[in-house]
C-alpha atoms as a printed R data frame, in Angstrom:
    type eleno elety resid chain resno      x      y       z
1   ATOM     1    CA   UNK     A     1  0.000  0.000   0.000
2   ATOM     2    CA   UNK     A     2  1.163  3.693  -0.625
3   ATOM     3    CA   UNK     A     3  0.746  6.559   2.156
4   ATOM     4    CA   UNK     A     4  0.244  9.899   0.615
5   ATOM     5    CA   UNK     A     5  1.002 12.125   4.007
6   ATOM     6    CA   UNK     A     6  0.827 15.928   3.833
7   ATOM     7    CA   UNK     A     7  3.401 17.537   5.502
8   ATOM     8    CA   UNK     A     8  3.294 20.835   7.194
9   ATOM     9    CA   UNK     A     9  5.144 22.929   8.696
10  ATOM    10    CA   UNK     A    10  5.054 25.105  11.626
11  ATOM    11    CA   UNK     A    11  5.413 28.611  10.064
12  ATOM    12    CA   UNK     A    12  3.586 31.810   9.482
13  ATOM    13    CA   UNK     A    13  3.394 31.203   6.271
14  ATOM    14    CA   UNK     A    14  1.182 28.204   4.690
15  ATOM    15    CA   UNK     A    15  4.282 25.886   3.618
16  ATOM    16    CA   UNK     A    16  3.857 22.209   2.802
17  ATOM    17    CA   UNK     A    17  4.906 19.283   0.946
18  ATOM    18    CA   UNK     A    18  2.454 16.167  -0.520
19  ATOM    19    CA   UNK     A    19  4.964 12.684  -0.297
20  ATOM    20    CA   UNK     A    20  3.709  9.363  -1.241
21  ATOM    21    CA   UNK     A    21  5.574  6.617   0.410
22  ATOM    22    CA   UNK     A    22  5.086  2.968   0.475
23  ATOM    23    CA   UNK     A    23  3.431  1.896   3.655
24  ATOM    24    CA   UNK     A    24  6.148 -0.504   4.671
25  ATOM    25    CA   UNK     A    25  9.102  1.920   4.385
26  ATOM    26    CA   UNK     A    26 10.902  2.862   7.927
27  ATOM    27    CA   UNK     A    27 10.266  6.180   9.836
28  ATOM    28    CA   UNK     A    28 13.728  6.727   8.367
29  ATOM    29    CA   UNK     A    29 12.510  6.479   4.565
30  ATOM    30    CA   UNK     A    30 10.000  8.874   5.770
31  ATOM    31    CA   UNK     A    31 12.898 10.946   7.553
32  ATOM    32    CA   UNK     A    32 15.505 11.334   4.243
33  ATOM    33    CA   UNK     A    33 12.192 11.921   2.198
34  ATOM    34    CA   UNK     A    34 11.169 14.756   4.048
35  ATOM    35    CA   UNK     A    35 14.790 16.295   4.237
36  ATOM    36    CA   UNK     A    36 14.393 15.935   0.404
37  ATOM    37    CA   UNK     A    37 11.034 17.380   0.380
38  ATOM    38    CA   UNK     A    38 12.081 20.335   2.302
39  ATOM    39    CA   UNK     A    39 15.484 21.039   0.876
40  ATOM    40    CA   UNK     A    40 17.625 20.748   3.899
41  ATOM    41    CA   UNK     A    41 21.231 19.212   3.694
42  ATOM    42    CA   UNK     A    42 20.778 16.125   5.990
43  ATOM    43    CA   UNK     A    43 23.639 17.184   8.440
44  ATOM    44    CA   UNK     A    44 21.553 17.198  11.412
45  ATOM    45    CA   UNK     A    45 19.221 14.340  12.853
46  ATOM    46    CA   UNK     A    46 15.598 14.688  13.874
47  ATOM    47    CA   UNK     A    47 13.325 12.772  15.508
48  ATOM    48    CA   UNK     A    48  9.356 11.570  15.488
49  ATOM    49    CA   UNK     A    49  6.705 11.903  17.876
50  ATOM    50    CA   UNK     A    50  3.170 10.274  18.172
51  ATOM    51    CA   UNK     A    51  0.994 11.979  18.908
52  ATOM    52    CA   UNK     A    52 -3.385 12.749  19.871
53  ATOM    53    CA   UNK     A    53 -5.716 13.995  17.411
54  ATOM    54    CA   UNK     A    54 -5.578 17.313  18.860
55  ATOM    55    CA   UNK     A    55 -0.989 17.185  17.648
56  ATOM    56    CA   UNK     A    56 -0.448 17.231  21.354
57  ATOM    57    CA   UNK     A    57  3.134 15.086  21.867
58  ATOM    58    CA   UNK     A    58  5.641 14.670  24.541
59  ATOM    59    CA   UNK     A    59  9.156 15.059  23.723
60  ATOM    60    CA   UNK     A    60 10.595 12.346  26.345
61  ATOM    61    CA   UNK     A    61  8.625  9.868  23.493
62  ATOM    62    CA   UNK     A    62 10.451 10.673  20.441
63  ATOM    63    CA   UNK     A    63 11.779  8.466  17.978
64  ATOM    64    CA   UNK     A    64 15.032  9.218  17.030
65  ATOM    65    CA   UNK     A    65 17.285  8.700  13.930
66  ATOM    66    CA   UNK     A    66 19.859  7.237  16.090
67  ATOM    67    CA   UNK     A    67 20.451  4.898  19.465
68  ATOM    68    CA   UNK     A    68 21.373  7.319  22.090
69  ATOM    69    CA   UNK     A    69 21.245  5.392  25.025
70  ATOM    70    CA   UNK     A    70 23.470  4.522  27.439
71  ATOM    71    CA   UNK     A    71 23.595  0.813  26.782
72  ATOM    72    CA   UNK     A    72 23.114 -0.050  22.619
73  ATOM    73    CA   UNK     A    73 19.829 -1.099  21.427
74  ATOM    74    CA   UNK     A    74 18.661  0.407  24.307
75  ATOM    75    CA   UNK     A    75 16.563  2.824  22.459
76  ATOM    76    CA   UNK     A    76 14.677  1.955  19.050
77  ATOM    77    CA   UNK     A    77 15.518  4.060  16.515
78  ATOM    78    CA   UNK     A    78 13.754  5.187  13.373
79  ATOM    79    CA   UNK     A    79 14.792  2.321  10.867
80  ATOM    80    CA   UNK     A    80 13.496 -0.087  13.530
81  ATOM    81    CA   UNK     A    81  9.554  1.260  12.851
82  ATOM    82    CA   UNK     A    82  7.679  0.714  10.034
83  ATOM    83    CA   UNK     A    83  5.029  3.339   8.726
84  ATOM    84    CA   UNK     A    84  2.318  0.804   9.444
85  ATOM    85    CA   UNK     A    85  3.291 -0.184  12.386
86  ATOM    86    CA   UNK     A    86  2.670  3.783  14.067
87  ATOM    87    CA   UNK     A    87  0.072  4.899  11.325
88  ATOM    88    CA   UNK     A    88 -2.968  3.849   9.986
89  ATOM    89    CA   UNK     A    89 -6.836  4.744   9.403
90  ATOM    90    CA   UNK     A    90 -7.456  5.312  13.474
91  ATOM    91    CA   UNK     A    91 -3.694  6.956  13.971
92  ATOM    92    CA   UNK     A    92 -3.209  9.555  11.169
93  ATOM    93    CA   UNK     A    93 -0.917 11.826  13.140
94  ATOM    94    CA   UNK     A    94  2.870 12.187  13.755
95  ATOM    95    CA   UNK     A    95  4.781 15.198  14.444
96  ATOM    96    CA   UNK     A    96  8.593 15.295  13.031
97  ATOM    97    CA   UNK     A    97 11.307 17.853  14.406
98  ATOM    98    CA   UNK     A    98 14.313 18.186  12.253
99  ATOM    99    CA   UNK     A    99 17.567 19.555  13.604
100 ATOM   100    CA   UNK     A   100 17.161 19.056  17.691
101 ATOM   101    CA   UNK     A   101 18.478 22.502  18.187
102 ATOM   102    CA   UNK     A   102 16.587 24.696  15.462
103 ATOM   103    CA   UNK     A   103 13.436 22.941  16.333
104 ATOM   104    CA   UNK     A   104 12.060 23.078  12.620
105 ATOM   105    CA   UNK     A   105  8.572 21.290  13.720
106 ATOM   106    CA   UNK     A   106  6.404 19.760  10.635
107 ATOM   107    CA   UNK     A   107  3.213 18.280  11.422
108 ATOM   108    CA   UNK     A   108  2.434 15.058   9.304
109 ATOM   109    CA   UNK     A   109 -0.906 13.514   8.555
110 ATOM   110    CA   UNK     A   110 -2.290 10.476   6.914
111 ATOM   111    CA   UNK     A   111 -4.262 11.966   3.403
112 ATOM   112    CA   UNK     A   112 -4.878  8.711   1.792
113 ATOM   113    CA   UNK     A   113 -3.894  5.260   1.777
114 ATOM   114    CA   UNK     A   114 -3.918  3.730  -2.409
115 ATOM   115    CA   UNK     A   115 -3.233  0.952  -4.022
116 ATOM   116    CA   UNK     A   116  0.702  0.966  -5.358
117 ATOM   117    CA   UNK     A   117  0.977  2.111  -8.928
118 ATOM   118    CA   UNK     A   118  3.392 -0.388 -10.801
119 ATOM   119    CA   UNK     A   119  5.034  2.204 -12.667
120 ATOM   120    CA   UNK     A   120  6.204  4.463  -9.561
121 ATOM   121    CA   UNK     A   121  9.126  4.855  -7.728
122 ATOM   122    CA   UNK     A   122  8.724  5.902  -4.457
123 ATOM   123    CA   UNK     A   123  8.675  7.883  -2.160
124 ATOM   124    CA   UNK     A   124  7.782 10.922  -4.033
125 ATOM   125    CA   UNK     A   125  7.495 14.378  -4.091
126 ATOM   126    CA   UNK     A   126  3.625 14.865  -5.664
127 ATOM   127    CA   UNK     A   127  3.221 18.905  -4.506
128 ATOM   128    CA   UNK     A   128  5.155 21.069  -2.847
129 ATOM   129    CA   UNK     A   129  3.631 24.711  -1.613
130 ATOM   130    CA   UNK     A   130  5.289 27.490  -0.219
131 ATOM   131    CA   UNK     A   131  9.061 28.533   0.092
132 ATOM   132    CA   UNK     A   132 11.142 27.269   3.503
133 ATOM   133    CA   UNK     A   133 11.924 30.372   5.492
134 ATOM   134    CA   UNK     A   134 15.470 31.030   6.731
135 ATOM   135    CA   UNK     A   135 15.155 29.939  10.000
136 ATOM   136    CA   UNK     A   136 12.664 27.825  12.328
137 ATOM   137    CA   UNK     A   137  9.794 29.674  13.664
138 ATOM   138    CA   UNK     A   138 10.290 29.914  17.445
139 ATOM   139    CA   UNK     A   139  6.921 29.921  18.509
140 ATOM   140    CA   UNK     A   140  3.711 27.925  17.543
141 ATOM   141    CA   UNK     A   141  3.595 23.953  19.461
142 ATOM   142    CA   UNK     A   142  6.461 25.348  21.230
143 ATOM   143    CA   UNK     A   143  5.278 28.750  22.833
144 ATOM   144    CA   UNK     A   144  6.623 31.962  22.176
145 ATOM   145    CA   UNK     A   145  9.306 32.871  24.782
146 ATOM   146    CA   UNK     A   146 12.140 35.026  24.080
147 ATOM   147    CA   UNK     A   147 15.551 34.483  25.460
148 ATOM   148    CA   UNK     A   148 15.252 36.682  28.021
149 ATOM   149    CA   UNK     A   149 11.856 35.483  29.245
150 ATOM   150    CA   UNK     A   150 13.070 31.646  29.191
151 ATOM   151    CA   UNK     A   151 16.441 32.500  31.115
152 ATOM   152    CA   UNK     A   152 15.332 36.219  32.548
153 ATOM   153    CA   UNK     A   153 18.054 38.945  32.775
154 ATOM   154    CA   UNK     A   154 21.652 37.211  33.384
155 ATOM   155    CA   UNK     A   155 24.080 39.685  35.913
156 ATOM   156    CA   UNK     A   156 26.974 38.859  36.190
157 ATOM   157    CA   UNK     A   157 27.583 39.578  39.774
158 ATOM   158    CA   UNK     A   158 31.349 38.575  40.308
159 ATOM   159    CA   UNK     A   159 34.468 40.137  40.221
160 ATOM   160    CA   UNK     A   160 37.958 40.137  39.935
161 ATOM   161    CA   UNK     A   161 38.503 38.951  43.487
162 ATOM   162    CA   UNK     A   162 36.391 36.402  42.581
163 ATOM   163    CA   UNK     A   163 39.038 34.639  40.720
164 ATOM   164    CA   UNK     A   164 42.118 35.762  43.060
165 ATOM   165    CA   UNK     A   165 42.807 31.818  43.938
166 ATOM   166    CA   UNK     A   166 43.897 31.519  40.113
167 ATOM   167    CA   UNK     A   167 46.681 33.460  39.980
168 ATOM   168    CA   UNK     A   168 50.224 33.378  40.683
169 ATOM   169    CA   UNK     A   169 51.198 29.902  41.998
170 ATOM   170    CA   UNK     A   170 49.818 26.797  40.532
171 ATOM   171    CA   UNK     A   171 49.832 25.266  43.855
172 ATOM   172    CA   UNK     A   172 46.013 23.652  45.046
173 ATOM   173    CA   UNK     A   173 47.446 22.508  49.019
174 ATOM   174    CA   UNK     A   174 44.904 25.668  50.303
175 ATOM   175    CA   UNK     A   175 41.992 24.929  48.420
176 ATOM   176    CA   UNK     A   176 41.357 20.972  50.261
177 ATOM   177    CA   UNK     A   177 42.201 19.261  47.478
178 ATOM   178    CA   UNK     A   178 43.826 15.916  47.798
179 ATOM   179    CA   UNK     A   179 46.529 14.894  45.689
180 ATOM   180    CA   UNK     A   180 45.433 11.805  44.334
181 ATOM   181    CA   UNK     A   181 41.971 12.648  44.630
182 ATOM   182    CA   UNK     A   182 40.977  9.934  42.352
């Protein structure tokens, strides 16, 4: 079976891409087609959420591109899910963030599931609307918090005494230190 998912993303602006994909292809097919889609380079990873029919998600349940625990195969990664296994006619939803840091948020949902046309090759690219803006909108699913109201006004309240102990002699026998600490 073929998936035909729109893809949105989070943006002023109404930008989206159309992507047919066969139904047993990995979250990562889904992943590199997207990059594709969207015109990004493919240096950074991303990750994808399930989520309610309302797009809430919780970011402690991603899926990411690669096993970042602390013991491997701890974590199950994106080329261990199949489309079908996380989407289908009752679960049409999945959120995708692409570069962790940038937060560039897309919103995917389940248009249409068809029968696979024999002379295809996919995934593919079947619309694209709307031109990717230079950077990740910072507000939307994720709130809209400046800086300065997520960290408030950083003083710097010490001085140069502060830092008195560093200078001159590299010796550490007044500061409590052990020598072979470790």
């Amino acid at each position: 079976m073929i998936y035909k998912f729109r893809a949105i993303l989070d943006a002023e602006e109404d930008i989206f891409r159309d992507i047919a994909i066969e139904s047993d292809n990995s979250l990562e097919d889904l992943h590199n087609a997207l990059i594709n889609a969207f015109g990004f380079d493919g240096t950074e990873v991303g990750a994808f959420y399930t989520c309610a029919n309302d797009w809430s998600w919780h970011e402690e349940d991603g899926i990411p591109l690669f096993d970042t625990g602390d013991i491997p195969g701890e974590i199950k990664t994106m080329a261990e899910y199949r489309l079908d296994d996380l989407v289908h006619e009752q679960n049409t939803k999945l959120v995708y963030v692409y570069d962790l840091f940038s937060m560039w948020t897309f919103f995917l949902e389940l248009a249409a599931i068809e029968e696979k046309a024999l002379s295809e090759t996919y995934p593919a690219l079947l619309f694209s609307h709307g031109e990717l803006p230079a950077e990740a909108l910072q507000s939307g699913m994720r709130g809209d918090l400046s800086d300065e109201d997520m960290f408030g006004e950083f003083e710097d309240d010490l001085d140069d005494d502060d830092f008195d102990m560093f200078d001159g002699d590299d010796s550490f026998e007044d500061m409590g230190f052990e020598e072979n600490w470790n």
